[in-house]
C-alpha positions in Angstrom: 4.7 -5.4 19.6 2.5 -7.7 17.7 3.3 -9.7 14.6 1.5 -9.6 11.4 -0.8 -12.1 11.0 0.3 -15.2 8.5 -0.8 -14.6 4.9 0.8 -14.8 1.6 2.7 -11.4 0.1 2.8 -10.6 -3.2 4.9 -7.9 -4.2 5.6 -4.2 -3.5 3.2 -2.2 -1.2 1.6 -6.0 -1.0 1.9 -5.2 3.2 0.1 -2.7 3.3 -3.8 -3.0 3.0 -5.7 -2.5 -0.7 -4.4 0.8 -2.4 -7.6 3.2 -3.1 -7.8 4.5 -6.8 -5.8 7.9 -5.2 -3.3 6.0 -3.5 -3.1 3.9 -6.3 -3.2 6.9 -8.8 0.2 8.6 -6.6 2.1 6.1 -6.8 1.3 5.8 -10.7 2.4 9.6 -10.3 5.8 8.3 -9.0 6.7 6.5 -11.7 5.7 9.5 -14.2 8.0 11.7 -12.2 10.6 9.5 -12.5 10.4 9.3 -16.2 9.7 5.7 -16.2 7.2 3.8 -18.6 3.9 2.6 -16.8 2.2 -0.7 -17.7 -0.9 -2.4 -17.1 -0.3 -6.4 -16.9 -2.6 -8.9 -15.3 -2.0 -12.8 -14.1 -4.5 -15.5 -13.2 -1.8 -16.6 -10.0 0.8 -14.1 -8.5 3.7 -17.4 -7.7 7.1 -15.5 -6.6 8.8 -18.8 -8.6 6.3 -17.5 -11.6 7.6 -14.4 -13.9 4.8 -14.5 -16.5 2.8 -11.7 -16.6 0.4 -10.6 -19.7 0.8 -7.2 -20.6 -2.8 -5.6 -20.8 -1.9 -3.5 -23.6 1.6 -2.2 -24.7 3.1 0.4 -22.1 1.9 3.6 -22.1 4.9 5.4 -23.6 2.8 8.5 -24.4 1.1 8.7 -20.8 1.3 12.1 -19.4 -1.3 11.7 -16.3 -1.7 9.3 -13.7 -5.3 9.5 -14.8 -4.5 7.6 -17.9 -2.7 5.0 -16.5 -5.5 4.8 -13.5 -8.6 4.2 -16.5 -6.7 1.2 -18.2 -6.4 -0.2 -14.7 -10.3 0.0 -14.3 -10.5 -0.5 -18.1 -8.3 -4.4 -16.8 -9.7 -4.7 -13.8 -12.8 -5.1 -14.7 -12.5 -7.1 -17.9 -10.4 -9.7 -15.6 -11.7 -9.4 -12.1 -10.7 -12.8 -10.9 -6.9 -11.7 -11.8 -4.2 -10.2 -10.1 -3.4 -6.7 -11.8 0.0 -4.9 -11.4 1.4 -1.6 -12.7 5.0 -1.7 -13.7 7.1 1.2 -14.5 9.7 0.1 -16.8 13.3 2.5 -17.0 14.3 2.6 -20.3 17.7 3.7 -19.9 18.5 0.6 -17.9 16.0 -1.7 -19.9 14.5 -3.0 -17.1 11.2 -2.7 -14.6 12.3 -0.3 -11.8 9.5 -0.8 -9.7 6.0 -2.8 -9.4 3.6 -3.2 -7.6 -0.3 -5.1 -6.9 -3.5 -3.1 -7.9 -5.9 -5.3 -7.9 -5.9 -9.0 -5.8 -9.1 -11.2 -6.4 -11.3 -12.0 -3.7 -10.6 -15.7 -3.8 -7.5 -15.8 -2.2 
């Protein structure tokens, strides 16, 4: 068995090596089918002790396609490549974010 080598983990999925736009856009799928609300946010610095994310725009209540989601990730990601870029799916029966997880990491880290 061989250990994974030391470096820093960010959230969800954050194990696993960069998502591709499919992978990316099925998980984005997953959240759809669970009737959550996907959105886009973005942070210079992905801290575990630091909660503050900016929102990229408001969440995409009226998303029907993983496609839409997937073009305001581009539509971030390349407006703030040196960012860290998340999609959160947020439940709005239990007000919260039911799941997360890293799109995009810059290459500086």
């Amino acid at each position: 068995m061989q250990t994974l080598p030391k470096e820093r983990r960010y959230e969800t999925l954050s194990y696993l090596p960069p998502l591709s736009d499919v992978q990316i856009s099925k998980q984005i799928q997953y959240i759809l089918d669970q009737g959550f609300f996907p959105c886009v946010e973005f942070n210079e610095y992905s801290k575990p002790e630091e909660y503050y994310w900016t929102m990229w725009k408001l969440p995409l209540f009226q998303a029907k396609s993983a496609q839409e989601v997937l073009s305001e990730v581009q539509a971030c990601r390349s407006t703030y490549p040196n960012c860290f870029i998340r999609v959160v799916g947020f439940d709005n029966i239990k007000q919260c974010q039911a799941t997360m997880f890293i799109v995009h990491r810059p290459n500086r880290i």
